[in-house]
C-alpha positions in Angstrom: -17.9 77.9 10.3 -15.8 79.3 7.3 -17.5 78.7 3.9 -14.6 79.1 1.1 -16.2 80.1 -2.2 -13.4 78.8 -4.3 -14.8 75.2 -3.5 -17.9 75.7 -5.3 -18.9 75.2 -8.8 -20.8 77.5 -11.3 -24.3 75.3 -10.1 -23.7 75.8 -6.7 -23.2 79.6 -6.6 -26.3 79.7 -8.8 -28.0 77.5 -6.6 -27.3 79.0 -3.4 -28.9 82.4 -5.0 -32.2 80.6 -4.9 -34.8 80.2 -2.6 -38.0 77.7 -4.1 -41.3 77.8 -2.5 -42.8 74.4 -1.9 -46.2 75.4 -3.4 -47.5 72.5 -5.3 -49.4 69.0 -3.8 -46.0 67.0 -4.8 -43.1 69.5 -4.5 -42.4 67.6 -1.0 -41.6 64.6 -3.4 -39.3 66.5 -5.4 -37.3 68.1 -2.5 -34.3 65.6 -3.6 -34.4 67.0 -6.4 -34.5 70.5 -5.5 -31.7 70.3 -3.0 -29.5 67.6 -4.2 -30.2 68.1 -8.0 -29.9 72.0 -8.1 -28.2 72.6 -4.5 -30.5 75.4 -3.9 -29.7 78.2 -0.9 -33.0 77.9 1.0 -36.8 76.3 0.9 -39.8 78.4 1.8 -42.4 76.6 3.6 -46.7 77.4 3.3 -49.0 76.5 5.8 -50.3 74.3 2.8 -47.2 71.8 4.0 -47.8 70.8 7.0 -51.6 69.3 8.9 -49.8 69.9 12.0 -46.3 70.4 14.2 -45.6 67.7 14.5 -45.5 67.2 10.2 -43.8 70.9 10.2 -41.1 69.5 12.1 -41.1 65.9 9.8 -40.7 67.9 6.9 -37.8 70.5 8.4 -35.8 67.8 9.5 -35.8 66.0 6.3 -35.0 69.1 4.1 -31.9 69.2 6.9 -31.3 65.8 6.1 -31.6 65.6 2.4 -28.8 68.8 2.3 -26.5 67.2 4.7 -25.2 66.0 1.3 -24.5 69.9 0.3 -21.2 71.9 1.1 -23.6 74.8 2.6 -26.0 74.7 4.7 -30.0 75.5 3.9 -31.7 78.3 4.7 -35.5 77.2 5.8 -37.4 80.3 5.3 -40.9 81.6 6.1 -43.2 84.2 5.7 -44.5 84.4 9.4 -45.9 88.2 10.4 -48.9 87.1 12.2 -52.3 88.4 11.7 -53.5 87.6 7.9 -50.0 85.9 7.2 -49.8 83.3 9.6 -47.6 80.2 8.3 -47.5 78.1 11.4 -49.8 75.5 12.2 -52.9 75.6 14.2 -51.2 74.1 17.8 -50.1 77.8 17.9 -52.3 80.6 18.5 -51.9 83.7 15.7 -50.3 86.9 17.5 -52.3 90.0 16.1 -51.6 92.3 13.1 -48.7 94.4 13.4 -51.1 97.9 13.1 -53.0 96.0 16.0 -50.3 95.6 18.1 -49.4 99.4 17.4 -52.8 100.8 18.2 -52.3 98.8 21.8 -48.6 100.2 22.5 -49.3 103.1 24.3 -48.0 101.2 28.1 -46.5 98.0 26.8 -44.3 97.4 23.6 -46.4 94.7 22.5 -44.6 95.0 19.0 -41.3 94.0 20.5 -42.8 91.0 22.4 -44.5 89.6 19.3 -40.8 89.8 17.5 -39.1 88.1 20.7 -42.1 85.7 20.7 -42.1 84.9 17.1 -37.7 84.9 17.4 -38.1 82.4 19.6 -41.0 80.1 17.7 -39.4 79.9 14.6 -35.4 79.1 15.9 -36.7 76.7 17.7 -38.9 74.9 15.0 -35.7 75.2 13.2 -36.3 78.0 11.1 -33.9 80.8 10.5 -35.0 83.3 7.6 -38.5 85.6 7.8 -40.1 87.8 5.2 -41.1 90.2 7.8 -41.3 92.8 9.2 -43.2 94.9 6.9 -42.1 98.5 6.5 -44.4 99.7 4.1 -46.8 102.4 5.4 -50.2 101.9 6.2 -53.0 104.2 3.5 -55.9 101.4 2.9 -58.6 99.6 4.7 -57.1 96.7 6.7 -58.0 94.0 4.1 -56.1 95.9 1.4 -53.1 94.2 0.5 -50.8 95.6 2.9 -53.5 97.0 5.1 -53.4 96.0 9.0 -50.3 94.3 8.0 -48.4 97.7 8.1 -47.4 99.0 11.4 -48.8 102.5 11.1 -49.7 105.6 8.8 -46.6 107.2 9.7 -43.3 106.6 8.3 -42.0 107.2 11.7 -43.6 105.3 13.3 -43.5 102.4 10.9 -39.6 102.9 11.4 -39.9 102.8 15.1 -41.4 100.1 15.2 -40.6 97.4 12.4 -37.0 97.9 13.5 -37.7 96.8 17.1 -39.1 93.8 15.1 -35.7 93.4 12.9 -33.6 93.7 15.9 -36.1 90.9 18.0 -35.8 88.5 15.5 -32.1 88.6 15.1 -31.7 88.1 18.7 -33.2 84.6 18.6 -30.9 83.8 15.3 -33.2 84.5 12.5 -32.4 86.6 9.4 -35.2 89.1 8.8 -35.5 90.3 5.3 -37.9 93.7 5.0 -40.5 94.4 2.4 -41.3 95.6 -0.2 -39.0 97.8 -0.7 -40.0 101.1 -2.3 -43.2 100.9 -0.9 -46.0 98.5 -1.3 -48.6 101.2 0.7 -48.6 103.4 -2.2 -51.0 101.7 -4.2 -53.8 100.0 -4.3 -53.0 97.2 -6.2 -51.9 94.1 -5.0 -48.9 92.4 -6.5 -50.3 88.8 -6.5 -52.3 90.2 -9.3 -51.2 92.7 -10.8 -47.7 95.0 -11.7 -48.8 98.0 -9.3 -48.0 101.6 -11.4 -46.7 104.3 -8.5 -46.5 108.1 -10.0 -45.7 110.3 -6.6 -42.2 110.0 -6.8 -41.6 112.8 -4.0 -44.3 111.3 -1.8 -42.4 107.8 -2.2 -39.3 109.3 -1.3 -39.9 111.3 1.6 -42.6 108.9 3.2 -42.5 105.2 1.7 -39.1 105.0 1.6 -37.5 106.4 4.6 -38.6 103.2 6.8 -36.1 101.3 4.6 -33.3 103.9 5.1 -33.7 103.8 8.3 -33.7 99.6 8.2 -30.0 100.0 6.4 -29.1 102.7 8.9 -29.5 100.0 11.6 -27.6 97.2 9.2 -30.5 95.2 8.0 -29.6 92.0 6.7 -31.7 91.9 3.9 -34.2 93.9 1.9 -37.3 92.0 -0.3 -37.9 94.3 -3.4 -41.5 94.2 -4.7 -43.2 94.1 -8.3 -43.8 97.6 -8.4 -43.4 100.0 -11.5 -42.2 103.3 -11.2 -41.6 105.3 -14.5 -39.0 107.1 -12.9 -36.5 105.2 -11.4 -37.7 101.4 -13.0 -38.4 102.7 -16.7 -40.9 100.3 -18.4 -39.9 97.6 -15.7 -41.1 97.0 -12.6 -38.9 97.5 -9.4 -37.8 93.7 -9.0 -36.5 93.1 -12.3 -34.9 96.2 -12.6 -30.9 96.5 -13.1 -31.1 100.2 -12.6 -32.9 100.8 -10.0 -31.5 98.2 -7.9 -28.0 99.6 -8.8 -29.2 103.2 -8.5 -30.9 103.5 -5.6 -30.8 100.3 -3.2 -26.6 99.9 -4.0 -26.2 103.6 -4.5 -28.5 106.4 -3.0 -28.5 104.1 0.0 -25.1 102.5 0.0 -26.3 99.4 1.0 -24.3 96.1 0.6 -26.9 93.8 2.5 -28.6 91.1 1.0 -31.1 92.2 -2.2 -34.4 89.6 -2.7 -36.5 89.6 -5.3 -39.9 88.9 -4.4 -41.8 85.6 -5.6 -41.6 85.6 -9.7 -44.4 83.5 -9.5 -46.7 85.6 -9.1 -49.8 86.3 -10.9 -48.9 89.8 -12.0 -45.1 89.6 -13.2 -45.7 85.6 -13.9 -48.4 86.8 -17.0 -46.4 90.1 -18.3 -43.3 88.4 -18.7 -43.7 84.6 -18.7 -42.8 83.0 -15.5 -39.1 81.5 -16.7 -38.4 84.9 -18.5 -39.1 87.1 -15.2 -36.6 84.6 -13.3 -33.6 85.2 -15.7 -34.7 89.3 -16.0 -34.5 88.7 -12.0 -30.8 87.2 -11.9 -30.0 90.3 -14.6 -30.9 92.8 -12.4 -28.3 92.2 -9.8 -30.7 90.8 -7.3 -28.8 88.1 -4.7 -31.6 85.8 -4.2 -34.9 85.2 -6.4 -37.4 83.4 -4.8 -40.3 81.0 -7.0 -42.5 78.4 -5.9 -42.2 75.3 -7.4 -44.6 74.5 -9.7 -43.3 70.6 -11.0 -40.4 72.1 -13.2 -37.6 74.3 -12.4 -35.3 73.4 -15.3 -35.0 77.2 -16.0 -32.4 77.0 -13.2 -30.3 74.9 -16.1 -31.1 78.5 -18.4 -29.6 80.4 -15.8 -26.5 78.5 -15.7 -26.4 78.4 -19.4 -26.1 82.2 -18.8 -23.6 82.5 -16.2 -21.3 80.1 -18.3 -21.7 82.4 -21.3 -20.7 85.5 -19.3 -24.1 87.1 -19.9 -25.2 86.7 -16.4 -21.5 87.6 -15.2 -19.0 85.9 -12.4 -18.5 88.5 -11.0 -21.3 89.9 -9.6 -22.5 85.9 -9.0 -19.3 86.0 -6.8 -20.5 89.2 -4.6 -24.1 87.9 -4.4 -23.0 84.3 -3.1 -20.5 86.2 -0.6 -23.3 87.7 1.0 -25.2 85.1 0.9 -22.2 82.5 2.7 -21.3 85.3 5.2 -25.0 85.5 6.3 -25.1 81.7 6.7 -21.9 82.1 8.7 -23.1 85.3 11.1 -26.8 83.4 11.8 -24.6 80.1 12.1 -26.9 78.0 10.0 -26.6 74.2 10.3 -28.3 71.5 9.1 -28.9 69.8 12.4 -32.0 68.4 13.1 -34.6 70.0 15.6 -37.2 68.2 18.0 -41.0 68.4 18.9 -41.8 69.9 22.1 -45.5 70.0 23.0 -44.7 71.5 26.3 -42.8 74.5 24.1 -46.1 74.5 22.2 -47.5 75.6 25.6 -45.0 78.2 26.7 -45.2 80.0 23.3 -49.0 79.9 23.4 -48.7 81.7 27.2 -46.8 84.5 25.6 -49.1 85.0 22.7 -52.3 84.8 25.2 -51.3 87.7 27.2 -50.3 89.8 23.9 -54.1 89.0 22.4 -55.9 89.4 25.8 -54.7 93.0 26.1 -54.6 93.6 22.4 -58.2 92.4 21.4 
């Protein structure tokens, strides 16, 4: 389906350049709100949402429902890796962490089979959008914030292999979006916390960065961009909120005209240095297509960005490139708001798959 652009008003291109996390005990009761009030592009769903399938599915069907009302259709979006970030419910068993599954490949790709399987999970529970894989390059112990979550110590290897991931996922219809672009391996600080400080510019460049490149040089839909200061290229900001280094060297150095996230402005780190409605307008500034925050029991500051688009500060053009990506990714992945059904015997074929990856992998 054709989405015309034209048709929509100033709140609804704003709106679709938003995806909220539903990260608060009553945000479920607020979805009408969320979706009808402020017409957002896409809802990410926590474990924290659902008891069980059957409930994951309840609540995706009636975020379906409740934007049926809406001209576009919703993105239902997930961070779903496996290992340590595991969003499904517990009827499915957890496929290993990606540097697990890496450590096993030496006869069987048991990274590709963990991107077909997790394809397949998530279209069919109705999901189409995934904050995986990651790219950044493995330096830490395996609890570190990235740690086992990385593929491998080597970039080229990380390349290899998150991009058999990307191109698995988008097979079964789901838009992967990479992270965290530079580089999230190249500190030891976690951005939940803090606003991470990274100094080796040439040892970012040749090594943390080149997965990415080679992510655009296989047309990846979209790149997440984390809260990570770098002096360099970000000046006193950090990578997210940054106008010139998204400009510079996403758009730029990489000529890349994909989709640009930012990551979660709710978090602890970015949340405390620059208030958490501040970092969401700095966010829009910077040229990023989508910002993603969790609900926390007021978004008003959606009305502040508005107010800033309709003053020209936050300008209509670039709104209008950022919402034509976003519309021509809806209409490549065909997203629809049609509701999806619980299988238990799917339950059971999934849970096959993932048995044979973890009895060869453990």
């Amino acid at each position: 389906m054709k989405y015309n652009i034209e048709e929509l008003s100033l709140e609804e291109k704003i709106g679709q350049m938003m995806i909220i996390g539903l990260n608060t005990e009553d945000s479920i009761e607020h979805l009408d709100e969320i979706i009808n009030t402020y017409k957002v592009g896409g809802i990410l769903l926590y474990k924290k949402n659902y008891k069980n399938y059957e409930e994951m599915i309840k609540l995706i069907n009636q975020i379906k429902h409740l934007n049926q009302k809406n001209k576009i259709p919703i993105c239902i979006c997930i961070d779903q890796e496996g290992g340590r970030v595991n969003r499904m419910p517990k009827e499915f068993k957890n496929i290993p962490a990606a540097n697990r599954l890496v450590k096993k490949s030496i006869e069987e790709d048991f990274v590709k089979m963990a991107g077909h399987i997790t394809g397949n999970m998530l279209s069919k529970t109705g999901i189409n959008m995934d904050f995986a894989p990651v790219l950044d390059i493995k330096r830490f112990k395996d609890n570190h914030a990235i740690g086992d979550r990385a593929y491998s110590e080597d970039p080229k290897e990380v390349s290899k292999f998150g991009i058999e991931y990307m191109k698995a996922l988008q097979e079964h219809g789901i838009i992967p979006i990479v992270k965290h672009f530079p580089g999230h391996g190249a500190t030891k600080e976690d951005t939940h916390m803090l606003l991470p400080k990274i100094t080796d510019i040439e040892k970012l460049e040749n090594e943390d960065m080149q997965p990415f490149k080679t992510a655009i040089e296989n047309n990846v839909e979209g790149i997440l961009v984390g809260h990570l200061k770098i002096p360099e290229m970000t000046g006193k900001l950090p990578a997210s909120i940054s106008k010139r280094f998204i400009t510079k060297y996403i758009r730029k150095k990489y000529r890349y005209n994909g989709l640009i996230v930012a990551d979660d402005m709710r978090m602890k780190g970015i949340k405390l240095r620059y208030g958490k409605n501040r970092a969401i307008q700095k966010a829009f500034l910077a040229c990023n297509d989508i910002i993603v925050f969790k609900y926390d029991g007021n978004i008003r500051v959606i009305k502040k960005i508005i107010q800033l688009a309709k003053k020209n500060i936050l300008e209509e053009k670039r709104i209008h490139k950022s919402v034509m990506r976003i519309l021509k990714l809806k209409e490549k992945y065909q997203i629809e708001d049609k509701p999806v059904t619980y299988d238990e015997e799917f339950i059971e074929t999934i849970n096959k798959d993932i048995e044979i990856i973890r009895k060869k992998v453990q």
